[in-house]
Legacy VTK file of the C-alpha trace (Angstrom):
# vtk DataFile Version 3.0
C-alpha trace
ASCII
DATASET POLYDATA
POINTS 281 float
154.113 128.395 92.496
152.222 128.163 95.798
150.062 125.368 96.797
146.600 125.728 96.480
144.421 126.539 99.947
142.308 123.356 100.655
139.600 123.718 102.595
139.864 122.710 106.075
139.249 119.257 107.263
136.373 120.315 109.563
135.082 122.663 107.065
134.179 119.579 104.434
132.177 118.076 107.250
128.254 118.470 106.087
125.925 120.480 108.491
122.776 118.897 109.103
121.210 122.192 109.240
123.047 124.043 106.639
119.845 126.972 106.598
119.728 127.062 110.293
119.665 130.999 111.233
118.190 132.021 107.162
114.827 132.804 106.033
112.867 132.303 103.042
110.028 133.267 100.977
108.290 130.443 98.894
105.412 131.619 96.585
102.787 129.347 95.314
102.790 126.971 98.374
99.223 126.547 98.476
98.682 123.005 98.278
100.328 119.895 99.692
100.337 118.116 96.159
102.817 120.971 94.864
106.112 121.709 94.705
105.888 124.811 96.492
105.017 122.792 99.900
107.601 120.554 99.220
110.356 123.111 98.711
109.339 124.980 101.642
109.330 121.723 104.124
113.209 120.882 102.831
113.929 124.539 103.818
112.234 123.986 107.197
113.892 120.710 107.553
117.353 122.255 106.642
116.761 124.511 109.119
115.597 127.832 107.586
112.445 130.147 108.912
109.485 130.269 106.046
107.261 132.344 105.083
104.128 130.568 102.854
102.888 132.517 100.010
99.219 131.603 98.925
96.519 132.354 96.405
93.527 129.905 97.386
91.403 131.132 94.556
93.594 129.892 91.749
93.718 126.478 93.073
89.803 126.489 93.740
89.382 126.783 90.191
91.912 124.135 89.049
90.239 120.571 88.909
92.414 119.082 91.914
90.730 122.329 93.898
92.347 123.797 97.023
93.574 123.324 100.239
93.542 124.697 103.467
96.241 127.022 104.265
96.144 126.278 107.826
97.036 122.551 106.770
99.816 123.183 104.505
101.536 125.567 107.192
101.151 122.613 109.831
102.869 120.136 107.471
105.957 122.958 106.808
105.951 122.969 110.518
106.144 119.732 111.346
109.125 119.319 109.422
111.483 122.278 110.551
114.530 121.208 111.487
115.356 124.336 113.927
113.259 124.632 116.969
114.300 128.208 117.128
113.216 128.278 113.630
109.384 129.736 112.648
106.343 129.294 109.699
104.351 132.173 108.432
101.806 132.315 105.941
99.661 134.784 103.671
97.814 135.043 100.703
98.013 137.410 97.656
97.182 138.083 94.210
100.601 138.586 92.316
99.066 140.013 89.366
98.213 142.944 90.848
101.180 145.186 89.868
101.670 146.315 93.772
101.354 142.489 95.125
105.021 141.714 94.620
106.494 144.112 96.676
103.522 144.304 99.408
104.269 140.309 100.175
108.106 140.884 100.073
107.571 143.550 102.805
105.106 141.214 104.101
107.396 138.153 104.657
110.549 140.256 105.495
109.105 141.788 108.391
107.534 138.280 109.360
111.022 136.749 109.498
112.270 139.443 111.326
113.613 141.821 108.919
115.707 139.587 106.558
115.153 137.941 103.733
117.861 135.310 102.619
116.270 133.282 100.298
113.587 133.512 97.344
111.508 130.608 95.858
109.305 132.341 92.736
107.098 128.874 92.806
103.907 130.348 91.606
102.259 130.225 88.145
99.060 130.984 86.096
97.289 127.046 85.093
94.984 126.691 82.377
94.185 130.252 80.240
95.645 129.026 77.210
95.968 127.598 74.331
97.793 126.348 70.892
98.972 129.517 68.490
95.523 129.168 66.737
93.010 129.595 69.848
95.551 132.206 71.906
94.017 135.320 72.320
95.007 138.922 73.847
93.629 137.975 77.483
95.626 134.521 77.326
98.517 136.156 76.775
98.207 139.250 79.331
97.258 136.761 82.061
100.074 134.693 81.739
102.521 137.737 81.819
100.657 139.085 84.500
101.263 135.802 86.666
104.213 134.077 85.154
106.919 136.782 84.459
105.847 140.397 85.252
105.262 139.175 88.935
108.235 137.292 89.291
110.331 140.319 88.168
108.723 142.651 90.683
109.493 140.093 93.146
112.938 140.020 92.373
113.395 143.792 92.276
111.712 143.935 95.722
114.324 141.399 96.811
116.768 143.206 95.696
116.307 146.495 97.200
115.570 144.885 100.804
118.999 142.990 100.288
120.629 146.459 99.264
119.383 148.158 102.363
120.414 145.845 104.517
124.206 145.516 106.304
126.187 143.582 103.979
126.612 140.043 105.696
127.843 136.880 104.646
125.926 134.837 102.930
124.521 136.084 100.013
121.346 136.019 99.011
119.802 133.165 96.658
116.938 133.651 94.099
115.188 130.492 92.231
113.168 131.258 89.562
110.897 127.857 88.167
110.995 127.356 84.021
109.033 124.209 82.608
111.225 122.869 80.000
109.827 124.901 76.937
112.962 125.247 75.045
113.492 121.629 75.500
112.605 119.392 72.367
109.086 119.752 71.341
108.128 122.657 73.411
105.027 123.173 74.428
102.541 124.041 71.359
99.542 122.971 73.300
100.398 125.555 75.589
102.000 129.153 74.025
100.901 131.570 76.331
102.450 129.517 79.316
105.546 128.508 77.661
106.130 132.154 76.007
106.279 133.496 79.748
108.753 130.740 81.408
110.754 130.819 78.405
111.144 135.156 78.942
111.872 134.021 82.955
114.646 131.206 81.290
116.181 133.624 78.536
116.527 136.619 81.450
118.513 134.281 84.269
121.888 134.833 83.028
120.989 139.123 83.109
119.920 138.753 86.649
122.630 137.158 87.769
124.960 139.487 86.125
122.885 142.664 87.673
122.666 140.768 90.885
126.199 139.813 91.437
127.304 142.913 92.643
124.781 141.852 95.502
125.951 138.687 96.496
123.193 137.103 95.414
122.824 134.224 93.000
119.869 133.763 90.501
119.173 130.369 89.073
116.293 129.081 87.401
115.273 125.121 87.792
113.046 122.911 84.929
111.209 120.137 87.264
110.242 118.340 84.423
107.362 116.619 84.215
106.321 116.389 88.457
103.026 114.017 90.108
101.615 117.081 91.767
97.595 115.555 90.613
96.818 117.328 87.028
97.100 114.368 85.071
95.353 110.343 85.846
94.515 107.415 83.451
96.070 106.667 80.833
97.853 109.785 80.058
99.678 109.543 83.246
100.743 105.940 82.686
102.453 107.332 79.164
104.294 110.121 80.705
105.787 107.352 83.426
106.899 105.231 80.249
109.041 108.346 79.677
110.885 107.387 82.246
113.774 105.401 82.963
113.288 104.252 86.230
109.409 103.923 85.529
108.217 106.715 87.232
107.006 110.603 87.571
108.914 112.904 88.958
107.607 113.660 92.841
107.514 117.328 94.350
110.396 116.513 96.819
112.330 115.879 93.480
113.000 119.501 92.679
112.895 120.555 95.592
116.042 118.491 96.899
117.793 120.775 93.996
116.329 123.991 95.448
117.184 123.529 98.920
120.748 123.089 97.929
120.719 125.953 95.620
119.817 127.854 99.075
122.461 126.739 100.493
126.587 127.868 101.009
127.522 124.749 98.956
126.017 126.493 95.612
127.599 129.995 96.241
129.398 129.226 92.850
126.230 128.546 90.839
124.484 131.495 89.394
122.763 132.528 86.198
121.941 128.577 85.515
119.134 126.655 84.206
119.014 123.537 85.643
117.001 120.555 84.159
115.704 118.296 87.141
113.814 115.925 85.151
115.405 112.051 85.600
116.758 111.485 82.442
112.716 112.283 80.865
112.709 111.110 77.099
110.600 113.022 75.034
LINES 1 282
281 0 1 2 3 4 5 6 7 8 9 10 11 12 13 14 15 16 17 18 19 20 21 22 23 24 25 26 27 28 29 30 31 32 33 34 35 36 37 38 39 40 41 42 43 44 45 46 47 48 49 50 51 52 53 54 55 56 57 58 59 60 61 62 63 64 65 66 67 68 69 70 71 72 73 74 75 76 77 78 79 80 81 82 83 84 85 86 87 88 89 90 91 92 93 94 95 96 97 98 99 100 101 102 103 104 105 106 107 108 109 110 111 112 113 114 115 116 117 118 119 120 121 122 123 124 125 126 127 128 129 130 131 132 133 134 135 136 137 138 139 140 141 142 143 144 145 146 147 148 149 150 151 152 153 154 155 156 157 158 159 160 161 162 163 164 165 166 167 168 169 170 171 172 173 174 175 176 177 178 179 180 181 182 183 184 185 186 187 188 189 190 191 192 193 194 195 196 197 198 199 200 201 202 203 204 205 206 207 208 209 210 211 212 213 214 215 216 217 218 219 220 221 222 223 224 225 226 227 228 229 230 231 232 233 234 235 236 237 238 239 240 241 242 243 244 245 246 247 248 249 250 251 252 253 254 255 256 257 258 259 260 261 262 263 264 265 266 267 268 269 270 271 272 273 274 275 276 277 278 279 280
């Protein structure tokens, strides 16, 4: 029987720019507090061109409010690890049936043309409810937002992949999941957890359909992550949930993310990955 190859000396050596030359799309980077922002400013820093998605009007009506976009594209900016490398932002409402693929046009041509990477960050807060307050409009929002948007998305990615010359690498699609099939759930919040559990449960067929592609489709849980929604006491419990004592931070996740980007996850596809720190519920 002969050997196995082994990689080559040089080719185990770590670039320090392992995105250098890519481009992504993050969604739901509107605020520095969120993961979104810090998931795009590890793709920057890895190297990778970004393009910001934004919807300012959601976050205006959350109780941490908004920020400016101008000030979240300066922070990606700062970090990018490329100098050839570039930021672009833009807003838009992704429940609007047409939204998805306008802002994957939107971003592809912003980049240049190609799209390597997709980060499906963004998701409906507040609208909901336990089983016995739900209603109709709960549960239409949250599709709207949390799963029929991220679907388009992902068709829209894969068509502009499809037309493109094949080219190593493949593409990479992240989808974000919130740890609703985990123990306990999330009864306080149905509508929410019915549409990232639909997002969780569909991974593996994307994946599959995707293959052919190249591209890999993973889904990450952050876990419970300090992006400002929760103070006081309540916030000192969930940290007792910790081992080490702590929250989860937005650069937590998205240390997982940029590597699923990456060549070093090409193997890794139709996953769920918990990223929570050993969280005890």
């Amino acid at each position: 029987m002969p050997p196995l190859p082994h990689p080559a000396p040089e080719d185990l050596r770590r670039d320090p720019l392992p995105l250098r030359g890519r481009t992504a799309l993050v969604t739901g980077a509107s605020r520095r507090g969120g993961i979104g922002h810090a998931v795009a400013r590890r793709l920057a820093a890895y190297g990778a061109s970004v393009y910001l998605h934004h919807h300012v009007p959601h976050d205006a009506a959350m109780p941490w409010g908004a920020d400016r976009p101008e000030d979240v594209v300066a922070s990606v900016r700062a970090a990018l690890g490329d100098p050839d490398a570039t930021v672009h932002a833009g807003p838009g409402d992704l429940t609007r049936p047409d939204a998805p693929g306008e802002l994957l046009a939107t971003a592809a041509e912003a980049l240049g043309g190609r799209l390597d990477v997709l980060v499906a960050n963004h998701a409906l807060n507040g609208s909901d409810g336990t089983l016995d307050t739900i209603d109709a409009a709960m549960l239409d929002a949250h599709w709207q937002a949390d799963t029929r948007s991220v679907l388009l998305l992902i068709q829209a990615y894969a068509r502009h992949r499809a037309a493109l010359p094949p080219r190593r690498p493949g593409g990479r699609v992240v989808m974000m999941t919130s740890g609703q099939d985990i123990a306990g759930g999330m009864p306080g919040e149905i509508a929410y957890a019915l549409q990232k559990g639909a997002l969780a449960s569909v991974t593996r067929s994307l994946s599959t359909t995707l293959a052919e592609h190249a591209i890999t489709v993973n889904a990450v849980n952050p876990g419970p992550v300090d992006t400002g929604y929760l103070t006081g006491d309540a916030y000192e419990a969930v940290a007792e949930c910790f081992p080490g004592g702590r929250w989860g931070m937005p650069d937590d996740p998205a240390r997982l993310i940029a590597w699923l980007a990456t060549d070093e996850a090409e193997w890794v596809t139709g996953q769920v990955i918990d990223s929570e720190g050993g969280f005890r519920r």
